[in-house]
C-alpha positions in Angstrom: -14.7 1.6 -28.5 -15.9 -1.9 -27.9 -17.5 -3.3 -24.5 -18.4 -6.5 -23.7 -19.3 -8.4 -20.4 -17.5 -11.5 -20.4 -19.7 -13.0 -17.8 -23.2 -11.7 -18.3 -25.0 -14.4 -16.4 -23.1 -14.5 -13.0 -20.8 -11.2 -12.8 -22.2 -8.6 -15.2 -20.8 -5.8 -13.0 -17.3 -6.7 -14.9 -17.5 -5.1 -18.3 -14.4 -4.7 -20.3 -14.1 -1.5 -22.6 -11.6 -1.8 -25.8 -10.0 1.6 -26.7 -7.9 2.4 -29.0 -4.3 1.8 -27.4 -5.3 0.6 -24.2 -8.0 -2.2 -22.5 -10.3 -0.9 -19.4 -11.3 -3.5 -16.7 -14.1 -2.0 -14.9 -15.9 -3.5 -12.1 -18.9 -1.9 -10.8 -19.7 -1.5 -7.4 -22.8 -3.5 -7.0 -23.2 -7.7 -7.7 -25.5 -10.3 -8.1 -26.5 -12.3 -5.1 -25.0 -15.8 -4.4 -28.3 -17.1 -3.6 -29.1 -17.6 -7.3 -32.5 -15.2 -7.1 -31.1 -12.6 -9.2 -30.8 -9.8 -6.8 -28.9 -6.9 -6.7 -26.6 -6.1 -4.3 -25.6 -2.8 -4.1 -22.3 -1.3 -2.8 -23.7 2.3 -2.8 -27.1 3.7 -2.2 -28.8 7.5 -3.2 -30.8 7.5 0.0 -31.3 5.9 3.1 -33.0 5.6 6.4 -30.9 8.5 7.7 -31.6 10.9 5.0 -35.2 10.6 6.4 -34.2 11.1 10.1 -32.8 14.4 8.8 -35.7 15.6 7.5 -37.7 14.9 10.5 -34.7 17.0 12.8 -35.3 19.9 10.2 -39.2 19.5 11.2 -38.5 19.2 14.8 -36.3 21.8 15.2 -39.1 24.3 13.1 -41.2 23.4 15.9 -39.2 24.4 18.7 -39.9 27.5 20.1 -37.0 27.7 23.2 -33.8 29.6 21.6 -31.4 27.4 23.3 -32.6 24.1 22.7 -33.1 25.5 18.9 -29.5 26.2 18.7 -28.6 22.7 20.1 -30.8 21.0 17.5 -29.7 23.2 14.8 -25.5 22.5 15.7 -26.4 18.8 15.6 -28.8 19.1 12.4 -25.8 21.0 10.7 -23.3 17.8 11.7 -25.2 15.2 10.5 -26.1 16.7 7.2 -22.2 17.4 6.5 -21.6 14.4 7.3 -24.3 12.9 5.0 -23.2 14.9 2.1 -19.3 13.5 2.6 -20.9 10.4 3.1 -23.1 10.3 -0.1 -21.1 12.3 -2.4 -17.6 10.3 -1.7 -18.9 6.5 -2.5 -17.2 4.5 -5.2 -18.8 3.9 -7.8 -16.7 1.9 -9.6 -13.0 0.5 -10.0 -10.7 0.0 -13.2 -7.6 -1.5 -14.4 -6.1 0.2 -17.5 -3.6 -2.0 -19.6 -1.3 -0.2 -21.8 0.6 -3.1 -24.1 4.2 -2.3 -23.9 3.9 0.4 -21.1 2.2 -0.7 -18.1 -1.4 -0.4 -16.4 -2.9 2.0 -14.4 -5.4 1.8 -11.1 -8.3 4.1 -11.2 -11.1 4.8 -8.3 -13.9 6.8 -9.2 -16.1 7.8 -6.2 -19.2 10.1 -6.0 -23.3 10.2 -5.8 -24.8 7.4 -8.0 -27.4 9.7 -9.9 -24.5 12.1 -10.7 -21.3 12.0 -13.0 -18.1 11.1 -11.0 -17.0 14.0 -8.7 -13.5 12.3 -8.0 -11.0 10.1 -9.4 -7.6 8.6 -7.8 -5.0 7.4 -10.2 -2.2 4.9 -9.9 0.4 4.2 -12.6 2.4 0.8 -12.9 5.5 1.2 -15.6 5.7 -2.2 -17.1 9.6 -1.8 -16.2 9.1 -1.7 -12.8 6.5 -4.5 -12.5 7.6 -7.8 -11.5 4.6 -9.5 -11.8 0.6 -9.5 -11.5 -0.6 -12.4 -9.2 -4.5 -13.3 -7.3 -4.0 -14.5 -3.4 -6.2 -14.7 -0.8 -6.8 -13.1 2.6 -9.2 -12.7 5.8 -12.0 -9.8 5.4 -13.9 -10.1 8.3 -14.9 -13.9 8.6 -14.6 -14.0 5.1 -11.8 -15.6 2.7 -11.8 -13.2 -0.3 -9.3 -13.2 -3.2 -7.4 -9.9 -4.8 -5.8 -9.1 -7.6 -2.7 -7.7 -6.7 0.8 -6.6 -8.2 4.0 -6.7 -7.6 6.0 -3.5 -8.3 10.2 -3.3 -7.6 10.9 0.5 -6.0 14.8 1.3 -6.6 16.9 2.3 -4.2 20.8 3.1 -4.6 23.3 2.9 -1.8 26.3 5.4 -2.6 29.2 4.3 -0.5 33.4 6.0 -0.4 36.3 3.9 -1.2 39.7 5.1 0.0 43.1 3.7 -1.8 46.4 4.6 -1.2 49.2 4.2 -3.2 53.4 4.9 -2.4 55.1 7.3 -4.5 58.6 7.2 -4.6 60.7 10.8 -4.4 64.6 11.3 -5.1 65.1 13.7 -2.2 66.2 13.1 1.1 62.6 13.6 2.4 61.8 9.7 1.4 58.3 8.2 0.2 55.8 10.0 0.4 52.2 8.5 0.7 49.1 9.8 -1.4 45.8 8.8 -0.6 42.9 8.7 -3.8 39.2 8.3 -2.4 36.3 7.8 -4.8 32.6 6.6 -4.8 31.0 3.5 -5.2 27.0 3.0 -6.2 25.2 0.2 -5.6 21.3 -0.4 -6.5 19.0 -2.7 -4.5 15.0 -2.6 -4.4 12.0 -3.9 -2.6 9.0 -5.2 -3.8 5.7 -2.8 -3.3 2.5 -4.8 -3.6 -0.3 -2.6 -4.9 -3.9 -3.9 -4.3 -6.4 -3.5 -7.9 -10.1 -3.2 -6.5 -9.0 -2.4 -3.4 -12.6 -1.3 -2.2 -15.0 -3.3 -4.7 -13.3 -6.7 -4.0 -15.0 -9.0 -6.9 -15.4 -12.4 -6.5 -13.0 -14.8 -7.9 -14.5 -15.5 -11.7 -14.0 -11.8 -12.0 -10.4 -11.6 -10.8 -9.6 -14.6 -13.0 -11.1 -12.7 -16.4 -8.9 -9.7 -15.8 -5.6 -11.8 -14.9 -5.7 -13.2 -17.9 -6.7 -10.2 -19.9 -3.6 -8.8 -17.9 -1.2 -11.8 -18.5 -2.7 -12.3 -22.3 -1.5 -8.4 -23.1 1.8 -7.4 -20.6 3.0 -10.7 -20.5 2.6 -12.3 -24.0 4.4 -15.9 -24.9 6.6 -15.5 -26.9 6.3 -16.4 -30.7 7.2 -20.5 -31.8 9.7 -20.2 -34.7 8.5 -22.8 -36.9 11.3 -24.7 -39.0 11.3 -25.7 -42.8 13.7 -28.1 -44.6 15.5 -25.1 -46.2 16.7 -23.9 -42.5 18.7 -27.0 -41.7 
């Protein structure tokens, strides 16, 4: 396995991990700030402020001597620590594309506490027959214009429909023509384009979306080879 960071100065959250048979773009959920100091900004945190004002309910309600008013504080220390713990335990840590040359790339999310291992991973595969194309556009987040890396993926759907015929048979008795009627099916296939959003939650900046398009473009989408020409071919 070989990682690199194609842009160590400005965007080291983007590191790129080689593997045998397939290319990993992952992009961390934290960046440098824009303001050139150097600082980190982070998209998850171990602890905050709150954590704290949990610990001071727990005190509190320890305290408290009046049985119903303990039960009140205990009911709403119970809530927020649940909802701490889903909170804290369920951030992303980071996002990847995986590029598989010849078969397609796949979307992964990995979420959980920072100081621990990942607790949960979503999946999404993209067959390279199905994808149309991987493009970058542009959209409102908040007051924001921020770019994404998106694709393009075509979703069959097939239309089955009855055809009815009729063709004249002709009979030597004195009952006439009679008419037979043949049905059969016809299929047709149609499909819509599904647009699937890569760092859906991270959203890099632009230099990083550019890196991994053309990583992307460079190994799905190769140009083709020039046939170079000798004087013994003419």
């Amino acid at each position: 396995m070989r990682q690199t960071r194609p842009l160590p100065d400005t965007h080291p959250e983007l590191t790129v991990l080689c593997w045998p048979g397939f290319t990993e773009y992952r992009v961390e959920n934290w960046r440098l700030a824009r303001d050139g100091s150097g600082r980190v900004v982070r998209g998850s945190c171990a602890w905050s402020w709150v954590d704290v004002g949990v610990v001071v309910l727990g005190i509190v309600w320890i305290q408290v001597e009046v049985p119903v008013l303990r039960r009140v504080l205990l009911a709403g220390i119970g809530f927020v620590f649940t909802c701490l713990v889903w909170i804290r335990f369920t951030q992303v840590l980071h996002e990847s594309l995986l590029v598989f040359p010849t078969l397609g790339f796949q979307l992964e999310t990995h979420r959980g506490h920072p100081f621990l291992p990942t607790l949960l991973i979503t999946r999404h595969f993209i067959p390279l027959s199905a994808l149309e194309d991987v493009v970058i556009h542009e959209g409102f987040r908040r007051w924001n214009v921020r770019f994404y890396l998106a694709a393009l993926r075509r979703t069959m759907t097939y239309e089955v429909s009855t055809v009815a015929s009729a063709s004249t048979t002709t009979s030597t008795s004195t009952l006439g023509a009679a008419a037979a009627t043949t049905s059969g099916t016809l299929g047709t296939a149609s499909g819509r384009i599904e647009v699937r959003v890569a760092f859906e939650n991270v959203l890099p900046y632009f230099p990083v979306l550019k890196s991994i398009y053309l990583g992307v473009q460079e190994t799905l989408f190769p140009p083709p080879a020039r046939v170079v020409q000798t004087g013994d071919d003419r």
